[in-house]
C-alpha positions, 0 to 999 in steps of 0.5 A, spaced: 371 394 792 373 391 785 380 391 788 379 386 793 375 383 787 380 383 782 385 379 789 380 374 792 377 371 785 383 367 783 383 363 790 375 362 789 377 355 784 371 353 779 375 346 778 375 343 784 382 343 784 385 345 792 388 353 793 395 352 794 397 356 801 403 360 797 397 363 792 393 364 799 399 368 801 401 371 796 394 374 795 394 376 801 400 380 801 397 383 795 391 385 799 396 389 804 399 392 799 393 395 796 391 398 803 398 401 805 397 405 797 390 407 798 392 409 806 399 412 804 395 417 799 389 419 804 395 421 810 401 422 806 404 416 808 407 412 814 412 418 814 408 424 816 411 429 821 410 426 828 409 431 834 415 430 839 412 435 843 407 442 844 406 446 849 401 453 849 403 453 856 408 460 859 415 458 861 418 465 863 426 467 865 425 474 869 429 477 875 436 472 873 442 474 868 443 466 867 441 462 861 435 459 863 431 452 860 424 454 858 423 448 855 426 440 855 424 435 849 427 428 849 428 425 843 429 417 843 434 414 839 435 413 832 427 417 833 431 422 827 433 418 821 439 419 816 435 425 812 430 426 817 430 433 820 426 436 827 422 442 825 422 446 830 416 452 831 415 457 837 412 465 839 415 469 845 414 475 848 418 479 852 419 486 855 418 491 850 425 495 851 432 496 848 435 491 853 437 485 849 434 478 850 436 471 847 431 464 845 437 459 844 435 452 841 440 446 843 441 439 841 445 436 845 448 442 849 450 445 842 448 451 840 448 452 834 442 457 833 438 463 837 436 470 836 436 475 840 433 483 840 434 489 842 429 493 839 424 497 842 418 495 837 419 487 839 415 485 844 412 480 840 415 473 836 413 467 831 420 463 829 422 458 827 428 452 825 430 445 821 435 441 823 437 437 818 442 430 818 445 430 812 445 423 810 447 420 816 446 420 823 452 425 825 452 431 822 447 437 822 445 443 818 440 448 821 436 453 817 432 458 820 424 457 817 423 466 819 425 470 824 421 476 825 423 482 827 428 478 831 434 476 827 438 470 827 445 471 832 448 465 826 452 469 822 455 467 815 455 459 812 449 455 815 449 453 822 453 445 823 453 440 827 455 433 830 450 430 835 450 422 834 442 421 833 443 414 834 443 414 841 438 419 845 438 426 846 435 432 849 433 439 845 432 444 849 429 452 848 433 457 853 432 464 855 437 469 857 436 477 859 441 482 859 437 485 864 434 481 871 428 487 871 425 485 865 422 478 862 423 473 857 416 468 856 416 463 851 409 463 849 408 456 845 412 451 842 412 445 837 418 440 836 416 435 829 420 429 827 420 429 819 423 422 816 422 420 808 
């Protein structure tokens, strides 16, 4: 409340003199600023990680060999900024044998990213992805947050890519299996928007 004091006390003149309309807004404005600064250090700031998209509900790819979407997430235009990144979360589970199975992430139709298994032990997994533009728009680095016990299908460098987040785009989580009998469940999901 002082703060408010400290702004309001100058615009309440003891001269009898007229307050300006310019000192009124300019109070005003300073006023605002107080309030966003008191609410940027409660929540964080205007920029906090933004949920795209959340689900708990089961997609499951069984009885087919094709790549199969499990999950679509649009992204608005110019929703991803210059440095921003999508921070993508998610468990699966599937048959528990050697048979491999693939989770892919795309943006755009381009993969850049997917783990596969074919051990006997993984029935199970908790996973997880940033894609980064690298100061503009167009370009993309992917780095994976964990992957246990699957492991990354990536080899080498980072993953690149060059999908235009100017204009809107679709993110997608595919499944794909090695044999039609066994299955492939992408159990939950979380796709956040992250902008400095």
């Amino acid at each position: 409340m002082s703060g408010l004091v400290s702004i309001v006390s100058p615009l309440i003149r003891t001269d009898g003199a007229a307050t300006t309309h310019g000192s009124v807004q300019s109070a005003i404005d300073n006023l605002a600023k107080q309030m966003q600064n008191a609410i940027n250090g409660v929540t964080g700031g205007l920029n906090s990680p933004q949920i795209l998209a959340q689900s708990g509900v089961p997609a499951t790819v069984t009885g087919t060999l094709t790549q199969t979407v499990l999950a679509t997430i649009p992204i608005t235009a110019n929703a991803l900024g210059p440095n921003g990144a999508l921070r993508i979360k998610f468990s699966a589970q599937a048959t528990n044998n050697t048979n491999n199975k693939t989770i892919t992430v795309a943006l755009a139709g381009v993969s850049a990213w997917g783990i596969s298994t074919g051990v006997s032990t993984a029935g199970t997994i908790e996973s997880g992805l940033e894609i980064k533009n690298v100061g503009v728009q167009n370009s993309q680095i992917w780095t994976r947050t964990n992957a246990s016990p699957w492991t990354s299908t990536a080899t080498g460098s980072l993953p690149v890519s060059s999908v235009n987040m100017a204009v809107a785009q679709v993110l997608t989580i595919t499944g794909m299996l090695a044999v039609n009998t066994d299955y492939l469940t992408l159990a939950t999901y979380t796709v956040e928007l992250l902008n400095p």
